[in-house]
N, C-alpha and C positions, 0 to 999 in steps of 0.2 A: 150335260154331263150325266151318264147315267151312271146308280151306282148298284151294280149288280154284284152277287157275291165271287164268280172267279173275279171277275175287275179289283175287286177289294183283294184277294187271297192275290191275286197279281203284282198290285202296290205294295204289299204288306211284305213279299218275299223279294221284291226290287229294294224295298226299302232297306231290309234284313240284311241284303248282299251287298248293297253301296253303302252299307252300316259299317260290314266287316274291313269293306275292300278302304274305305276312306280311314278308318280306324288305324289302320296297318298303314296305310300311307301318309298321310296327316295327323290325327288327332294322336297318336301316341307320339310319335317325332316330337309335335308341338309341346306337348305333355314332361318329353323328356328333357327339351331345349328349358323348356322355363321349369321345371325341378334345379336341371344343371346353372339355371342364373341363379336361381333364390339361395345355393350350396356356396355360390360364389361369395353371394352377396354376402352373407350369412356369414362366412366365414371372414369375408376381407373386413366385416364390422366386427369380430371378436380380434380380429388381427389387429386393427387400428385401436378397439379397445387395450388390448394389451400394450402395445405401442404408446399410447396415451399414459398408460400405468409407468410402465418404464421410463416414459421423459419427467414423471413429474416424482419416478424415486429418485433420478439421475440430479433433476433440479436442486430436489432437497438436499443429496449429497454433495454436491457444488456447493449449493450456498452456506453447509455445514462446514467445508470446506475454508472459504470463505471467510467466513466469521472467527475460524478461526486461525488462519492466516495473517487477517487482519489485528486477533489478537495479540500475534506473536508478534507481529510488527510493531506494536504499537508497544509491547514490554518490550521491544530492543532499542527502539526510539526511545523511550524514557530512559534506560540504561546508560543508550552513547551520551544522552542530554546529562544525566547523573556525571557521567567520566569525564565531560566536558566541564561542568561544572566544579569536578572537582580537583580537574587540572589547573582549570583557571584560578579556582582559590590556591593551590599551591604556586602559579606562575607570581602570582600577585602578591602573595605572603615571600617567594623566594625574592623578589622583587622589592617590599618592605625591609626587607633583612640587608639585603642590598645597599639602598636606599639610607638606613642610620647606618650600617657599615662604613660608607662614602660621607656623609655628613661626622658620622665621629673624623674616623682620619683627616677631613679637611679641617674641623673643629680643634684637631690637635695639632698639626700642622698649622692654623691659623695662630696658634694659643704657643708654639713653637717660634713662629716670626717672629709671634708680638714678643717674646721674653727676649730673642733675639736682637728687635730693633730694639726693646729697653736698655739690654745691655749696652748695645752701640751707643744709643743717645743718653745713657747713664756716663758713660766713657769720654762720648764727644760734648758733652753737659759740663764735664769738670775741665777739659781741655778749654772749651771756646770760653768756659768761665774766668781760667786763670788767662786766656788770651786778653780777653775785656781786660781782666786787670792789669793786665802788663800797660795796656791801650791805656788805660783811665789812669794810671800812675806817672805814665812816661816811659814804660820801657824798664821800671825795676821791678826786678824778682820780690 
């Protein structure tokens, strides 16, 4: 290979021109395809950044949500248990009331008979007494 100076100044302005002509056909294209992916990429990572931001104020707010839902439930559940419990003390008490109400009246009603059958057998006491006696005498007054 010899290396003479047109040979050189020959390579140097091929080189110069298949510089320009591949530049313009190639190496810029390439240049611009992979600017346009890094813009992509770039962007689609702030985009899922932001995305990520959003699901975890979304989360927060649910489970804010949440918590307090759950508190509300749980003071309306003590309340019905409250009204429940304080139905039942009045079922239970109207109940008691009930209860010596039925016991007095039977109690008086019993206390009723018994003076009743007293009088009866206060009555039939003097009868079947003077009958004995009639029996135990003979039949005289």
């Amino acid at each position: 290979m010899e290396f003479s100076a047109p040979a050189i100044l020959y390579q140097a302005v091929l080189f110069v021109a298949l510089y320009f002509v591949l530049k313009g056909l190639v190496f810029d294209p390439f240049l611009a395809n992979l600017d346009a992916r890094r813009r992509r990429t770039s962007g689609a990572t702030e985009d899922a950044a932001k995305l990520r931001e959003e699901a975890a104020r979304l989360r927060a707010e649910y489970e804010q949500q949440m918590a307090a839902i759950r508190h509300e439930a749980a003071a309306a559940r003590d309340e019905i248990r409250r009204q429940a419990e304080k139905e039942e003390e009045e079922i239970i008490d109207a109940a008691r009331l009930e209860a010596a109400r039925s016991m007095a009246e039977a109690r008086e009603t019993i206390a009723a008979q018994v003076r009743a059958a007293r009088a009866t057998l206060g009555s039939e006491t003097e009868r079947l007494s003077e009958e004995i006696l009639k029996t135990m005498l003979g039949g005289r007054p």
